[in-house]
C-alpha positions in Angstrom: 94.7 103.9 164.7 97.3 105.3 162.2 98.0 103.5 159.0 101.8 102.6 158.5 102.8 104.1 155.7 104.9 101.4 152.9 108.2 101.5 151.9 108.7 102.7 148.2 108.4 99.9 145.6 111.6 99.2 144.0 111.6 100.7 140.2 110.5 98.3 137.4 111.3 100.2 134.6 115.2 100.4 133.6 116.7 103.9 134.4 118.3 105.4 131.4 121.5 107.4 131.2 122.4 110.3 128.8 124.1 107.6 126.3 120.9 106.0 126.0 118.6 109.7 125.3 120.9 110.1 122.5 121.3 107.0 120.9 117.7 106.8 120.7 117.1 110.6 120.0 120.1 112.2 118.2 120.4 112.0 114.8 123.9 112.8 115.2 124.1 109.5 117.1 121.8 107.1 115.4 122.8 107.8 111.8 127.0 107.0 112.1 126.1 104.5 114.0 123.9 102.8 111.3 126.8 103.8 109.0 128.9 101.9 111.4 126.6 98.9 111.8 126.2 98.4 108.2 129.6 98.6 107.0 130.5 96.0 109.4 127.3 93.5 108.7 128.9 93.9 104.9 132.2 92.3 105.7 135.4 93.1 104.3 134.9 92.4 100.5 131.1 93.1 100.8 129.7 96.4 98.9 126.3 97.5 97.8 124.8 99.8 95.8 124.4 103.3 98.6 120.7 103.9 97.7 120.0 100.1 98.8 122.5 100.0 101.8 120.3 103.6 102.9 116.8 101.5 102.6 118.3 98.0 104.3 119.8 100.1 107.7 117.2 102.3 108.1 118.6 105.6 107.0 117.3 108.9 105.7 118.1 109.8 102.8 118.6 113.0 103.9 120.1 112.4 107.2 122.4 109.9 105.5 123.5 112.9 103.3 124.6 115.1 106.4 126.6 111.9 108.0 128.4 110.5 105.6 131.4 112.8 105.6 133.1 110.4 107.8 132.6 107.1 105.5 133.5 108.7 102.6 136.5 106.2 102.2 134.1 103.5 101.9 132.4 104.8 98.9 132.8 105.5 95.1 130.9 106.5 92.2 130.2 103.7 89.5 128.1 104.1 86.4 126.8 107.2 87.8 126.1 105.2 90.9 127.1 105.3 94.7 128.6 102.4 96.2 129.2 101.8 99.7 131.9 98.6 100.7 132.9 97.0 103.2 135.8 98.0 103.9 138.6 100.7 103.2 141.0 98.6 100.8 138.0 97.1 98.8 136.8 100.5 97.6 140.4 101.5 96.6 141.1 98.5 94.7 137.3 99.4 93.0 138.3 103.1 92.5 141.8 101.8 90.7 140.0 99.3 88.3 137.6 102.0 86.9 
């Protein structure tokens, strides 16, 4: 007597998409969007000093280095130090008051 064979079991693991691989893989993903993340989680009239922001969001320093061409507006140099704000208009205002 033959067996019957089963019907495939439904997948229990998630299936992942190309957005996901990268995001999770691609440092040309990951690093921005720590940039991004950070910047945000700072608020609006929020800065801090760039080697701390790099250690609190999880970023090479290296990496961070190649990435931050595009949040350059955020930052400044104070005291010999880079600072990373919140937001656009707050490091202005800092760059006219120095």
């Amino acid at each position: 007597m033959a067996s019957k064979a089963k019907p495939p079991t439904a997948v229990k693991t998630a299936v992942k998409g190309p957005n996901d691989f990268h995001g999770t893989h691609n440092q040309s993903v990951i690093v921005p969007a720590r940039f991004k993340a950070g910047i945000k989680a700072m608020g609006v009239n929020g800065w801090m000093y760039y080697n701390d922001f790099l250690r609190e969001y999880k970023i090479n320093p290296a990496q961070g280095a190649l990435h931050r061409k595009g949040f350059e507006d955020h930052m400044l140099e104070a005291d010999k130090k880079m600072v990373i704000c919140g937001s656009v208009k707050l490091a202005k205002s800092f760059r006219e008051s120095i």
